[in-house]
C-alpha positions as CSV (number, residue, x, y, z in Angstrom):
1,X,90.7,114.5,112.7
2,X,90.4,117.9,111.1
3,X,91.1,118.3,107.4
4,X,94.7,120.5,108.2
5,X,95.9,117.7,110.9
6,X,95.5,114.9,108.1
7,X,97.3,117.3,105.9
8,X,100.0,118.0,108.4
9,X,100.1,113.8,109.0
10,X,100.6,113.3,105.3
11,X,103.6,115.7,104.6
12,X,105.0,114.5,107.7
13,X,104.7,110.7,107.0
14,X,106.5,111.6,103.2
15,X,109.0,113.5,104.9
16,X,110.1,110.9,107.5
17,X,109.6,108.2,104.9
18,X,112.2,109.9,102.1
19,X,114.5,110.4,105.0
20,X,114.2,106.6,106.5
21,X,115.2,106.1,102.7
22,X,117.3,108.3,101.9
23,X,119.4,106.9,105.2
24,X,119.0,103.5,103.6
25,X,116.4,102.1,106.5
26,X,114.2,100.8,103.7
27,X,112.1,98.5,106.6
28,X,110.9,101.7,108.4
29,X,110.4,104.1,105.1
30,X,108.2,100.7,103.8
31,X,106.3,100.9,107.3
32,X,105.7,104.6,106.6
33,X,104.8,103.8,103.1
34,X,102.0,101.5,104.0
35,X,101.0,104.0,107.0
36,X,100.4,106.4,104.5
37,X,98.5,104.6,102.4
38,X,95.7,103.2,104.8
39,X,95.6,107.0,105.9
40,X,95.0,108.0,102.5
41,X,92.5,105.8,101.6
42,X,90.6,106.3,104.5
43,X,90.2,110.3,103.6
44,X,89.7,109.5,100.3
45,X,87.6,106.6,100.7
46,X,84.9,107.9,103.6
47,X,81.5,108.9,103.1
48,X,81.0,112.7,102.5
């Protein structure tokens, strides 16, 4: 996955996340939290 598709995956996880939120479907925004996170630790984390 190229460095813009991650980026594009990330804005549209937060997005759907503060929306699942904002309409009070806390499950789903707390899936979408913790689908964020492993994708963000596994840019952040790999080997250069």
């Amino acid at each position: 996955m190229g460095e813009k598709d991650v980026a594009k995956k990330i804005k549209r996880l937060e997005k759907d996340m503060l929306r699942a939120a904002k309409n009070l479907e806390f499950d789903k925004a707390a899936e979408l939290r913790d689908q964020l996170k492993k994708l963000r630790e596994s840019v952040f984390l790999s080997p250069l």
